[in-house]
N, C-alpha and C positions, 0 to 999 in steps of 0.2 A: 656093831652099830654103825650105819652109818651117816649123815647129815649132810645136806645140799646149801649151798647157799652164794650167792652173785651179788655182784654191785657192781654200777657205771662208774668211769672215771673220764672227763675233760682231757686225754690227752691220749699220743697216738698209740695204737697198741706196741709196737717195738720197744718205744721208752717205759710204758706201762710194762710190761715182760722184762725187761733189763731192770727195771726198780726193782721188782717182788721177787727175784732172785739174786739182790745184793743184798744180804743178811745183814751188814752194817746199816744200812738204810733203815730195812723191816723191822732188822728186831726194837728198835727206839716206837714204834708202831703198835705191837704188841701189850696189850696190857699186862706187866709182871712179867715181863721175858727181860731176862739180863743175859749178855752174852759172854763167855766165861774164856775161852778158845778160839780159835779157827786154824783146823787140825788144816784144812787143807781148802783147794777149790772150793770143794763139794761136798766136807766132812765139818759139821761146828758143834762147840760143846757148849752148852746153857743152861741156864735155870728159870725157870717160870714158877710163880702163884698165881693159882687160881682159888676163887670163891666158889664152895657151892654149899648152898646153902647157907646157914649158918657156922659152918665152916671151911675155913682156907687152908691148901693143899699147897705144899710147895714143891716141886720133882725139881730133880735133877739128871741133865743126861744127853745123849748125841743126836742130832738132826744131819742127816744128809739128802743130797737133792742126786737119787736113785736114776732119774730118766730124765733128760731135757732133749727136747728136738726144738731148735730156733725160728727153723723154716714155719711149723705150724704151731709156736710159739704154746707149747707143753710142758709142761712137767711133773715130774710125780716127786715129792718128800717123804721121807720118813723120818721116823722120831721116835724113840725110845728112853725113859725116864723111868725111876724111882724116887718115891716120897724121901725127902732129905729126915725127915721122924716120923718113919713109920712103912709098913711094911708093903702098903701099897705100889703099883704100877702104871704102867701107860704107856701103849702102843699105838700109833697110827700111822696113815699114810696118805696122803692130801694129793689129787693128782688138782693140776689148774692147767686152764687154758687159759686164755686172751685173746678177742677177736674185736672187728673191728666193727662199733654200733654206732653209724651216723657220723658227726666229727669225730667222735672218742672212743672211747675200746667200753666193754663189757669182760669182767674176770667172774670165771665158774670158776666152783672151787667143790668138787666133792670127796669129804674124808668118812673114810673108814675108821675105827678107834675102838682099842678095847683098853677097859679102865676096871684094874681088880684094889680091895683095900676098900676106904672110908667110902670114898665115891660113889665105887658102882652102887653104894643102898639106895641112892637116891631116884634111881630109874631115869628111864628116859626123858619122860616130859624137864625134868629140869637140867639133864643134860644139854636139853637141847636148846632150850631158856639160856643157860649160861653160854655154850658154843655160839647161838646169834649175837651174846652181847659182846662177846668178845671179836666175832667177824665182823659185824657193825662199827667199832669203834676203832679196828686196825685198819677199818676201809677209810671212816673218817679222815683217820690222819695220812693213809694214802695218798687222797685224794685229795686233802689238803698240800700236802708238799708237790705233787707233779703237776696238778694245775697251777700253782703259785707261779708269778712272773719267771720265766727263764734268766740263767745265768746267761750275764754278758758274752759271746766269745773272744777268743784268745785276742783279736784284735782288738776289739774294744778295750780289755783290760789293759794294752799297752797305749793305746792310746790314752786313755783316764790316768793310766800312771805316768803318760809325759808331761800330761796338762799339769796332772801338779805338782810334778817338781821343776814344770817351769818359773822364772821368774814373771812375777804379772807384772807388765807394767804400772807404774803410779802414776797416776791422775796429775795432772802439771796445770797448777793454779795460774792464774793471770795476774800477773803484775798490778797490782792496785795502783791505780790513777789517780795523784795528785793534784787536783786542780789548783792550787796555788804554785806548785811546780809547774804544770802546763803553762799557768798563766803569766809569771815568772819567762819562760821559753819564750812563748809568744813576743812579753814585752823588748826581751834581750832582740831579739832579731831585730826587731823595729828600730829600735834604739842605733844597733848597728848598721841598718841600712840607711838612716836618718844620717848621720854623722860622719858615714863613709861618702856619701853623695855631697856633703857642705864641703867636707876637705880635698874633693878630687878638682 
């Protein structure tokens, strides 16, 4: 069987492509994907549920990223699982691009999938009901984290970090003015100038 499906993203496609092949990233993306491993680069071991229907499927199993070309920003997945209680399976292979739409990229994604066990009863129309909602909702949070405000770089975070553990200087109040002091002052001198001038 296999299923089509794209969404736009707000930002450049290289960083888009460098997102959706850091599995630490994606997988927090996924609805019901927990990451178990990371055998290697290329090789990660995980678990997902899935709903369909009125029942949810849990597999367990390994996902590796089979073909990446950077230059024209490809790649192809695979993924292989078994139901954690029950005797079902599930196989696919998700090939995606990323190209660049206007300011921001555009991600195809078309996968292949065979699914034996509780599942496949369900046919395709709600396979493909549950495949949209789950492409839908991983896009969302895609999409949410890579357009979100950029991290500061390196310089800036040293900068922020000298600012504050500099000392701030304190605010230096004004000497409160006494006018009976002042006035006091005043008279003293007078006084002195008055009486230095009778005795000289």
């Amino acid at each position: 069987m296999q299923l089509e499906n794209s969404f736009q993203v707000g930002a450049p496609p290289d960083r888009v492509f460098d997102y959706l092949l850091d599995v630490n990233k994606v997988v927090g993306c996924v609805p019901g994907a927990e990451l178990s491993e990371v055998v290697d680069a290329s090789t990660f071991k995980g678990k997902v549920k899935v709903k369909v229907g009125p029942i949810t499927v849990a597999y367990s199993g390994v996902a590796k990223i089979a073909d990446r070309d950077d230059a024209q920003r490809t790649a192809t997945l695979t993924a292989e699982g078994r139901e954690t209680t029950g005797q079902g399976s599930a196989r696919a292979s998700a090939h995606m691009k990323v190209q660049a739409a206007g300011e921001g990229s555009l991600v195809e994604i078309v996968t292949d999938y065979n699914v034996a066990g509780r599942v496949a009863s369900f046919g395709r129309g709600v396979m493909e009901d549950v495949s949209k909602r789950i492409v839908n909702d991983m896009a969302a949070c895609i999409k949410a984290n890579l357009e979100a405000a950029e991290d500061p770089a390196p310089d800036d975070y040293v900068t922020a970090a000298v600012a504050r553990s500099a000392p701030r200087p304190q605010p230096v109040a004004a000497e409160p003015v006494s006018a009976f002091g002042l006035l006091w002052h005043l008279l003293k001198v007078r006084l002195e100038r008055l009486f230095g001038r009778g005795s000289a």
